[in-house]
MIVOVO-68684 format. One record per residue: x, y, z of N, C-alpha, C in turn. Coordinates in steps of 0.001 Angstrom, whole numbers, plus 500000, padded with zeros to 6 digits. Each point is the difference from the previous one (the first is absolute). Example, Ala and Ser with C-alpha at 12.3 -4.5 7.8 and 13.67 -1.06 7.14 Angstrom:
BEGIN
   n_px   n_py   n_pz  ca_px  ca_py  ca_pz   c_px   c_py   c_pz
 513190 494310 507800 499110 501190 500000 500900 501200 500000
 499650 501050 499280 500820 501190 500060 499230 501090 500730
***
This chain:
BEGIN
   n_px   n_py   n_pz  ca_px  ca_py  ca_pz   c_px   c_py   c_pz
 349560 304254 115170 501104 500913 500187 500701 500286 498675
 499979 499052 499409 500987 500324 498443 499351 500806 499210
 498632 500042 500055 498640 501076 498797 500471 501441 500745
 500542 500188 501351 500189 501345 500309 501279 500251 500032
 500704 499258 500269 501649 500071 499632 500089 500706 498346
 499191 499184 499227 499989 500644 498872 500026 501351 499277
 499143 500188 500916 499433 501222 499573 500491 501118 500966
 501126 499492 500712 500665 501646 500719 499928 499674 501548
 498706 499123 500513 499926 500108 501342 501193 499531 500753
 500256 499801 501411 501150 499169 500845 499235 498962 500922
 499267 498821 499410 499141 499568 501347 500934 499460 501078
 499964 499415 501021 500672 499557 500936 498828 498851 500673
 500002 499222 500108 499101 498551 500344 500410 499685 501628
 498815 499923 500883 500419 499686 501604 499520 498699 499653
 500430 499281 501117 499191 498651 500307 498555 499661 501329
 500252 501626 500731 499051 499435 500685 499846 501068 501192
 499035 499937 500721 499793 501542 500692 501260 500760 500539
 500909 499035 500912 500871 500726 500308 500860 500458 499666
 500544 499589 498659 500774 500464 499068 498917 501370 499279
 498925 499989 499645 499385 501301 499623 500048 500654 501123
 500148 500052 501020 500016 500937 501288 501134 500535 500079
 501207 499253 499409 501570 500712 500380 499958 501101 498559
 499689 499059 498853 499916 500983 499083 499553 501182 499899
 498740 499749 500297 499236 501317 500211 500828 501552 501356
 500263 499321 500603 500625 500725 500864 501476 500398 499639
 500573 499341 499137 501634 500619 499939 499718 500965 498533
 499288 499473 499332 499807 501184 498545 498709 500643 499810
 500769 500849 498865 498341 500491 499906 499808 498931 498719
 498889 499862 499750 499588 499147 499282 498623 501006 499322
 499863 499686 498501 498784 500849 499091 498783 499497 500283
 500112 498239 499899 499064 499708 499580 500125 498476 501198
 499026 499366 499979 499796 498981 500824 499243 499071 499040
 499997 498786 499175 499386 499055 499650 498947 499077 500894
 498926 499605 500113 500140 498747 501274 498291 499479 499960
 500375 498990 500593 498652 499234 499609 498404 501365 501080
 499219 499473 499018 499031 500933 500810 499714 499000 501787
 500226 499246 500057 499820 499792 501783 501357 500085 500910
 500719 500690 499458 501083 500377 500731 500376 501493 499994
 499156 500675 499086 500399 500977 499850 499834 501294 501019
 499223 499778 501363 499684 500577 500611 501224 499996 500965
 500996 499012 499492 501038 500014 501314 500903 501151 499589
 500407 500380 498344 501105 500721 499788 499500 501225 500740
 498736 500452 500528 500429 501378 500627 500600 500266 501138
 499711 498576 500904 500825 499796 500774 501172 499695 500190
 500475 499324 499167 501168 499380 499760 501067 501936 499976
 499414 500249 499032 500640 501132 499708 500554 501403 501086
 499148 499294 500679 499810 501170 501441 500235 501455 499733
 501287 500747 500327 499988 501862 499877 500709 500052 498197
 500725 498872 499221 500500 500193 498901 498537 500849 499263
 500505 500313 498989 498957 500628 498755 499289 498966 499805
 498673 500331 499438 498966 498620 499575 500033 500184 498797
 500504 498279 499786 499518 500265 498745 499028 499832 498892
 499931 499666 498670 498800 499522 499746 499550 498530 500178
 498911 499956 500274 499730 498880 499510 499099 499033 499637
 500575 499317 498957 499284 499152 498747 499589 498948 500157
 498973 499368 500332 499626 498926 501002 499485 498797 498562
 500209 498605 500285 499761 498726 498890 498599 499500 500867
 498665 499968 499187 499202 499254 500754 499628 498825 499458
 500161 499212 500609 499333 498257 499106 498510 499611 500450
 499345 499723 498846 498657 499403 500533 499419 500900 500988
 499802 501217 500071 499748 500890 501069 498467 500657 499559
 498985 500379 500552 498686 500387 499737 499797 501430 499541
 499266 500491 499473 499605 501134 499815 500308 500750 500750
 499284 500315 501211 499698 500439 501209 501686 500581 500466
 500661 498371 499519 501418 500166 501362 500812 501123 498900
 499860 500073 498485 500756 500259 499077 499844 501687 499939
 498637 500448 500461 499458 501214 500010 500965 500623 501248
 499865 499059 501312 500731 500371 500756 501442 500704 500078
 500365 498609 499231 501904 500299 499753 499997 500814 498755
 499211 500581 499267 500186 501368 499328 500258 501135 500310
 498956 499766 501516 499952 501289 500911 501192 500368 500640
 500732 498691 500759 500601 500071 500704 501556 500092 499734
 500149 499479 498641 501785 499218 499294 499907 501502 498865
 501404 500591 499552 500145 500883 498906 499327 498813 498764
 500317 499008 499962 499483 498948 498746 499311 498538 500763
 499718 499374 498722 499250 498698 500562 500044 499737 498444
 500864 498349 500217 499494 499255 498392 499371 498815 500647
 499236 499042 499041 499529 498675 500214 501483 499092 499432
 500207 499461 500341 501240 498632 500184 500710 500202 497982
 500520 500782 499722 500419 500078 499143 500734 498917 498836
 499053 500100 498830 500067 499121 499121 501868 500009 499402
 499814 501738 499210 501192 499919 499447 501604 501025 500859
 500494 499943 499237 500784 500858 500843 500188 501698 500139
 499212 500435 498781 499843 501150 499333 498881 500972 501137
 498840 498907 500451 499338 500401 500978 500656 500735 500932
 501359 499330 500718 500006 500280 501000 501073 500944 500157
 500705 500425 498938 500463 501176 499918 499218 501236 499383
 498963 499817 499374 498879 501156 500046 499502 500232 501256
 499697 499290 501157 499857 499862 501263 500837 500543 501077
 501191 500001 499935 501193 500439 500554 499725 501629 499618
 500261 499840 498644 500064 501413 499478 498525 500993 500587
 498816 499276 500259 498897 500669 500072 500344 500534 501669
 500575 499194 500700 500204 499983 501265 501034 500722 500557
 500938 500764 499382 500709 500920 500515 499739 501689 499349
 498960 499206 498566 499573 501509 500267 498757 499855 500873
 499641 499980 499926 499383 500243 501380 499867 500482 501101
 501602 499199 500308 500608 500774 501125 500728 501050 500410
 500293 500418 498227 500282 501159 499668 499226 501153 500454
 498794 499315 500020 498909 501173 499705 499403 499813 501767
 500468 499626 500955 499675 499967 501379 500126 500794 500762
 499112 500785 500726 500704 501184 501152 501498 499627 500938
 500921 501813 499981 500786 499405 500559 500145 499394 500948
 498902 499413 500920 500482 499092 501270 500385 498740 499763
 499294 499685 498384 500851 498563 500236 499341 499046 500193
 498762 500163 499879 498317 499404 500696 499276 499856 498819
 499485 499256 499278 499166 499671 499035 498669 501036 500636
 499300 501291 499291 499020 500014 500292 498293 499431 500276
 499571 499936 501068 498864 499344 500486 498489 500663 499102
 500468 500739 498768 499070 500383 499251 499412 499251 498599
***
């Protein structure tokens, strides 16, 4: 949180699904951080709010699963060494979502 504090961002840190569920639902939120095996919950979590992006952490995760969560997440890093990573990551991940049709839907292309 402090490598993006730095550099301009506002992170805000949950502790745990249901606290990302209130969050997600009372703001809009840009960007979503979150481990890649949880990350399938923020779309739910999020329900009718705006979606936002998101930047999924994978640890020890395979080829195969990594190809996947490329497809599927605006970003995907492997378990980040420094901190610089993961605000190039952030940053890669809202443009991105910049660049998303307006529904709001990561395209399936």
């Amino acid at each position: 949180a402090e490598a993006l504090t730095k550099v301009g961002y506002r992170p805000t840190l949950v502790a745990d699904a249901a606290e990302m569920t209130r969050q997600l639902r009372q703001g809009h939120w840009d960007l979503v951080l979150v481990d890649l095996a949880d990350a399938a919950a923020v779309a739910t979590a999020a329900g009718s709010a705006p979606a936002p992006a998101v930047l999924t952490v994978a640890y020890d995760t395979s080829g195969s699963a990594m190809a996947q969560a490329r497809r599927s997440y605006d970003a995907v890093i492997k378990a980040p060494g420094r901190s610089r990573a993961v605000v190039d990551a952030v940053d890669d991940a809202l443009f991105a979502r910049a660049l998303r049709p307006s529904a709001g839907t990561k395209s399936s292309n």
